[in-house]
N, C-alpha and C positions, 0 to 999 in steps of 0.2 A: 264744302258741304259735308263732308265727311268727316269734317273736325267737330264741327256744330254736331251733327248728330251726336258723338262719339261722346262729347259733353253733357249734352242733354241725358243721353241714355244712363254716364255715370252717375250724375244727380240723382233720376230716379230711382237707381239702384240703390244707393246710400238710404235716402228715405225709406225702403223698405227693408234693409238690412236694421233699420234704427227700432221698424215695429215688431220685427221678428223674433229682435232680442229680447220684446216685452212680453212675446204673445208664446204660445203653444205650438207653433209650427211644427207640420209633419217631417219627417226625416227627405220624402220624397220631395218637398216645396225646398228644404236646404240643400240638398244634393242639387237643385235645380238652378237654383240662384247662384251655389256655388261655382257651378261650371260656367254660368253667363258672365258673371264676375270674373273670372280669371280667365276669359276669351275675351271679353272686350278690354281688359286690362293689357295682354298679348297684342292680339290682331285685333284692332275695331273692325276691318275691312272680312274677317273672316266671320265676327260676329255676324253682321250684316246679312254674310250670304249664309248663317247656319241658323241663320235665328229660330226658322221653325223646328228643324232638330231638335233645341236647345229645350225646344215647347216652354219658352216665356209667354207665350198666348193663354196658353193653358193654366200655367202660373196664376196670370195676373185674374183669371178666370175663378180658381178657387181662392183666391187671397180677397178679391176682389167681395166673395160670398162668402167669405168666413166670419161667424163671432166674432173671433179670437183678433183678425186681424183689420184695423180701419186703417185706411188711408189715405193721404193727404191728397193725392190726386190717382187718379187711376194711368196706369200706363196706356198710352193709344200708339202701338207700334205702327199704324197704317197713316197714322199724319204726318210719320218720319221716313218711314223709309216705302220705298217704290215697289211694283212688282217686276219680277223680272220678265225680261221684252221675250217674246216669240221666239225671238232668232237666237238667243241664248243657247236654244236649243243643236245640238250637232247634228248635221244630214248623217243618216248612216249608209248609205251608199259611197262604195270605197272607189276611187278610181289608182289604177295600180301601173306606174310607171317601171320599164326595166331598164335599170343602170346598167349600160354596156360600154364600149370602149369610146362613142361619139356622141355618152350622153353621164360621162361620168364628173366632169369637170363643174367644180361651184357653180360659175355662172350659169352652165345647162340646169342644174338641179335646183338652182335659185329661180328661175323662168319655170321650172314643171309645178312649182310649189306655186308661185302665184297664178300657174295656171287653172289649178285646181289639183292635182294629186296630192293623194294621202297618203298610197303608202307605195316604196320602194321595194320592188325587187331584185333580190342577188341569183342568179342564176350559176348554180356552181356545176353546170355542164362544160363547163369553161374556163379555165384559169384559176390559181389555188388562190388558196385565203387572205394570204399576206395582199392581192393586188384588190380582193373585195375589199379588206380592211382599211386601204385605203382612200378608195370608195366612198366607205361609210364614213370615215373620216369628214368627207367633204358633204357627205350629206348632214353630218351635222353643222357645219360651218354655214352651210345655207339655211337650214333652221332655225341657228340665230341669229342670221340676218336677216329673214324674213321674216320673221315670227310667224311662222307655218307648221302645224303640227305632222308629222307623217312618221307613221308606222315603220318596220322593219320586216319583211318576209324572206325567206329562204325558202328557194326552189331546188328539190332533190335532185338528184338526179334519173333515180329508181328502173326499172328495168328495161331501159334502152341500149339498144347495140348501134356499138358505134365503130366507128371504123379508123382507127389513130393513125395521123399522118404528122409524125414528128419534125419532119423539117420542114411540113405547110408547104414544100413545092405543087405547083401545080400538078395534075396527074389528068393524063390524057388516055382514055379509053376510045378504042377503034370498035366499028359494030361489027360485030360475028369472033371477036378476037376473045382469045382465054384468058381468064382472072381467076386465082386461087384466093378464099379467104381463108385465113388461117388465125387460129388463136397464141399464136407466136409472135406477141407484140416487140418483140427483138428484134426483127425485120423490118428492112425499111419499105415504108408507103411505096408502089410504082404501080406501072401499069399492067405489071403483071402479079404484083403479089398485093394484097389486101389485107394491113394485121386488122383483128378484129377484138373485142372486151368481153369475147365470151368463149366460155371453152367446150359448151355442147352443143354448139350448132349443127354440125355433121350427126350429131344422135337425133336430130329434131328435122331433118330436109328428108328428102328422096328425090331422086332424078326426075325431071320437070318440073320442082318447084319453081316457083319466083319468087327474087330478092332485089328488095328495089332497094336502093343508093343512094341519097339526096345530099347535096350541101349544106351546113345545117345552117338556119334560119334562113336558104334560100328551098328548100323541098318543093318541089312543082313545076320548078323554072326544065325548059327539055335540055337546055344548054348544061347544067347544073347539075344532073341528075341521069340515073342509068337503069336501066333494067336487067338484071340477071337471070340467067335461067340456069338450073343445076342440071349439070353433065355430068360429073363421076364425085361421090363421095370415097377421098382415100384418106382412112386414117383419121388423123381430127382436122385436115385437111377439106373443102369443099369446092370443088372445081366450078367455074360457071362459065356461061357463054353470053358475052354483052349482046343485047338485039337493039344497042342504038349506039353511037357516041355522043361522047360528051367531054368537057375538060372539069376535073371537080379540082376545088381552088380551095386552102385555108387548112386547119388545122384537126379539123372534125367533118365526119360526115356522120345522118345515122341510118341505120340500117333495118327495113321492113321485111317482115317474113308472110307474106299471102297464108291464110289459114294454117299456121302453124302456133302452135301453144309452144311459151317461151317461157321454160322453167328455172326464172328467177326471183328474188322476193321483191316486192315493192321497196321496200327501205333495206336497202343495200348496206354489207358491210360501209362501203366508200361514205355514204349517205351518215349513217351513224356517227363514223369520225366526226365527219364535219360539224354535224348538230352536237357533239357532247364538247366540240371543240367552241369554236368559232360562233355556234348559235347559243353555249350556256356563255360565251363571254360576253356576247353583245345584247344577251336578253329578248331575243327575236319577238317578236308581236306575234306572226303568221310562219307556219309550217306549210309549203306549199308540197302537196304529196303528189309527184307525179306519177303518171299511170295506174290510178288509183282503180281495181279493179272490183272490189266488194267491201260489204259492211266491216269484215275480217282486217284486211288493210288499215283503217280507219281505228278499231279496235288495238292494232299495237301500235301503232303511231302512238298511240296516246296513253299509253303504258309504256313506252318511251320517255316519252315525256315526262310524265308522273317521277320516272324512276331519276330523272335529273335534277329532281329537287326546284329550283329554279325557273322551269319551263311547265311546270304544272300549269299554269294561267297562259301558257302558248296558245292559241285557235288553230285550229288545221282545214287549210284548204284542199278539197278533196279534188284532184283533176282529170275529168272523167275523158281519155284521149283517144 
């Protein structure tokens, strides 16, 4: 069908290239033809879908009413080619899958894509670049085999405290038992010491605060999770007294402060790297900005962005937590 057209169309071209060269043509009617000509000479198929662009409607409309120009049949582009269907159209409702270690393999990312996601989350709370990169890898290998289009987003990680447990042994807390967190991530994870990813907590508590502990992506569960209550700040040291037990399991936990203001910035040096890294190589679709706190936040994000050349056309999703 598309060869037929693609014939038809050049025919009629020719015949009007033939009166053109007799007649007065505007410069804007030859700029016109000229570009319709050398698209459907290229892509017929792209002629097709640009034809209105092209404004050959329009064309045939003043060529059609000119003095200058008679022609031998008039163009009827609607007895050749179709309109485009409904569905042509994209849902813009995004559904947002996160690649993580039971969901990162082809086959899993080939099944999310015909299930209906669009776009892929890398959560870089978690593990460095090199094993998302691999990741993405496979998310592309599943997009062309499914012929499924989906997005790329990076999730920051922005001002969360977190609690680093480098050897991911389990750690078991006893209730009424003492816990030090300390900003001394040189320390190993136990059940009595805490390293933690910030270094003014002890400026930011006072005795009886509370600082809750969760497992991360298990937060809520009682098994999982701990509640702190602050006994003696020494130093940059912060003493606490667990009022439950618990065993927390895995490589991260993160760490809540009941009504205390935690002064750090939404887009984190760590955050930064990654996006001038890893987000300008892969050309990210979505900046997910976590703990996004105000309009300000949103504002350098995106003079960030700007400033990477590349990611100026990023969107940023703002995550109000």
């Amino acid at each position: 069908k598309l060869k037929q057209m693609t014939c038809l169309l050049k025919e009629k071209l020719c015949r009007i290239w033939r009166h053109i060269r007799r007649s007065n043509a505007s410069k804007t009617q030859l700029r016109t033809l000229f570009s319709a000509s050398s698209l459907l000479q290229n892509s017929p198929s792209s002629f097709c879908r640009h034809r209105r662009s092209l404004e050959i409607s329009e064309f045939r409309s003043e060529a059609m009413h000119s003095s200058h120009l008679l022609l031998e049949e008039p163009i009827r582009m609607t007895s050749i080619l179709e309109p485009s269907k409904s569905s042509f159209f994209p849902a813009l409702t995004k559904i947002v899958g996160t690649l993580g270690p039971k969901s990162r393999s082809v086959e899993v990312i080939s099944g999310c894509l015909k299930a209906g996601m669009s776009v892929a989350r890398f959560d870089f709370s978690w593990c460095d670049a090199d094993y998302h990169q691999e990741t993405l890898e496979n998310l592309k290998t599943a997009v062309k085999s499914t012929k499924k289009l989906c997005a790329v987003m990076l999730d920051t990680v922005g001002p969360e405290l977190q609690v680093i447990n480098k050897t991911e042994k389990a750690i078991s807390l006893k209730a009424d038992g003492l816990v030090t967190l300390t900003p001394s991530q040189d320390q190993e994870a136990s059940s009595e010491v805490l390293p933690i990813n910030f270094d003014g907590l002890a400026k930011s508590v006072k005795k009886g605060d509370t600082i809750f502990v969760g497992q991360y992506l298990f937060t809520g569960s009682e098994t999982t999770s701990v509640w702190l209550e602050v006994d003696e700040v020494k130093g940059d040291d912060v003493i606490c007294v667990s009022r439950n037990a618990a065993t927390l399991g895995g490589p991260l936990f993160t760490l809540h402060v009941s009504q205390v203001h935690i002064d750090m910035p939404t887009l984190t040096k760590k955050d930064k790297e990654v996006i001038s890294t890893w987000g300008v190589q892969n050309k990210i679709d979505f900046l997910s900005l976590s703990y996004c706190r105000h309009a300000e936040d949103v504002r350098q994000a995106r003079e960030f962005l700007n400033s990477l050349g590349d990611l100026s056309q990023t969107q940023i999703f703002a995550k109000i937590e």
